[in-house]
N, C-alpha and C positions, 0 to 999 in steps of 0.2 A: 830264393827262398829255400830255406834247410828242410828235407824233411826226415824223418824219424825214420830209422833202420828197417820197421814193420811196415810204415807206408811204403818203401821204396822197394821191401818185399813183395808188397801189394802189387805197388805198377807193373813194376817189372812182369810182371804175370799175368796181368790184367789189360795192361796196353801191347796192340799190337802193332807191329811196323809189315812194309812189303817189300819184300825182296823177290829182284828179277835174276830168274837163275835159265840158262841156254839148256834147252832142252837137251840135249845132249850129256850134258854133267849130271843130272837127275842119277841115272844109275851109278855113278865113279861116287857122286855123295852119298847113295844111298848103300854102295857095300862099305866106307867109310864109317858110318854112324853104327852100321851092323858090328863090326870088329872093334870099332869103340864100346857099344852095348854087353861085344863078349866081354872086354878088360873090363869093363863097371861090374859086371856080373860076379866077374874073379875077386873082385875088393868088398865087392857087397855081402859077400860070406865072411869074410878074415874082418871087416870093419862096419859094426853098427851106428854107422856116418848119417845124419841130415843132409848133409851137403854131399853124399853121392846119391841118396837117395832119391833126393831134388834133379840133381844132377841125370842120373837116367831115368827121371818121369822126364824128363824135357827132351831127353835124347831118343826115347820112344815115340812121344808125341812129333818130336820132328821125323823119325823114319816113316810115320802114318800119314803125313801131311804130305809128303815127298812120294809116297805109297801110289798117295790120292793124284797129286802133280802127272805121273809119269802115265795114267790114264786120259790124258790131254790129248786134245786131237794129235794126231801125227803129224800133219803138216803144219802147226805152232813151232818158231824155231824159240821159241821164249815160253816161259811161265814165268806166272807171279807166285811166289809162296806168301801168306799170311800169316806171320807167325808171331808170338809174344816176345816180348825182349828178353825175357828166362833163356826163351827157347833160340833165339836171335846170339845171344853168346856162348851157347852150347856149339851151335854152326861154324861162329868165330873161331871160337878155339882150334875145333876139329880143319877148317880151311887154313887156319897160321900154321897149324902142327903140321898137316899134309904137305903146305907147299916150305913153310920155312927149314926145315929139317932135308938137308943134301938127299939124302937117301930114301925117306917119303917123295918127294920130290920125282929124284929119277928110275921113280915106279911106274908112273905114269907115262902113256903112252906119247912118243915125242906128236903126235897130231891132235892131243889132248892140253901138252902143255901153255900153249898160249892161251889158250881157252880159261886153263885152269888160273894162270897166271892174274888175267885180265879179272876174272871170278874176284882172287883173292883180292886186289887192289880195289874192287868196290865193295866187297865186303868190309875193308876196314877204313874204307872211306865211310862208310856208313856206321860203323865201332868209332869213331874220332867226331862225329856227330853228336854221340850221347854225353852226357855229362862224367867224367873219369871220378869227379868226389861220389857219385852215388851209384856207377858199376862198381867201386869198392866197396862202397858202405853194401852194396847187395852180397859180393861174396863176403864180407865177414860176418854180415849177417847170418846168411843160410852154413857158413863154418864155426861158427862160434853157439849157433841154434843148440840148446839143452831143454829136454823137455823131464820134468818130475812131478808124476801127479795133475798131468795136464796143463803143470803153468810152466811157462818160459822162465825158463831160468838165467 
């Protein structure tokens, strides 16, 4: 079934998925999304963008959600984060860019990397899951998003 650009803006936002993240990575994501948050911050001056805008509400709400996670008993070698699929390929991005990039990569600490590793590979186990025709139709939705007078343009 097809659904319309706005519907699929809808889900995407409105449906959540869970992701199992080693308690240990909690903090390595979460100064991650921080220093992500700074570059969005730098664009978000120089470009009055829908799609950064979106973009760092989802990357907020994930550092909060992750906030919340790292308050987890101590002796949990696991959490579950519950998070919206907005906010699910904001993560994506941020885990492919950290680990696919040689030099993000070899930042991280070599007792971190297999972890990280192992991380990324069911993160985009779970990205090859969703449907690839409507994660596009969602970013050109929210990139293509013009608002005049309060109607979608």
């Amino acid at each position: 079934m097809l659904l319309k650009s706005e519907e699929i803006y809808s889900k995407f936002n409105e449906e959540n998925i869970q992701v199992v993240i080693t308690k240990k990575l909690l903090f390595i994501l979460l100064q991650q999304v921080d220093r992500l948050l700074e570059v969005l911050g730098n664009e978000e001056e120089v470009v009055n963008n829908f799609a950064i805008y979106e973009y760092i509400g989802n990357a907020e709400m994930l550092m909060v959600k992750l906030y919340i996670l790292i308050t987890e008993p101590y002796n949990k070698k696991e959490v579950i984060l519950e998070t919206s699929i907005a906010e699910f390929l904001v993560l994506r991005d941020l885990v492919f860019c950290n680990y696919s990039l040689p030099h993000l990569r070899e930042e991280l600490r070599p007792s971190i990397r297999k972890t990280y590793k192992d991380f990324y590979d069911y993160i985009e186990g779970i990205f090859e899951m969703l449907d690839s025709d409507e994660v596009k139709a969602y970013w050109d939705y929210i990139k293509n998003y013009k608002i005049k007078g309060s109607i979608l343009q």
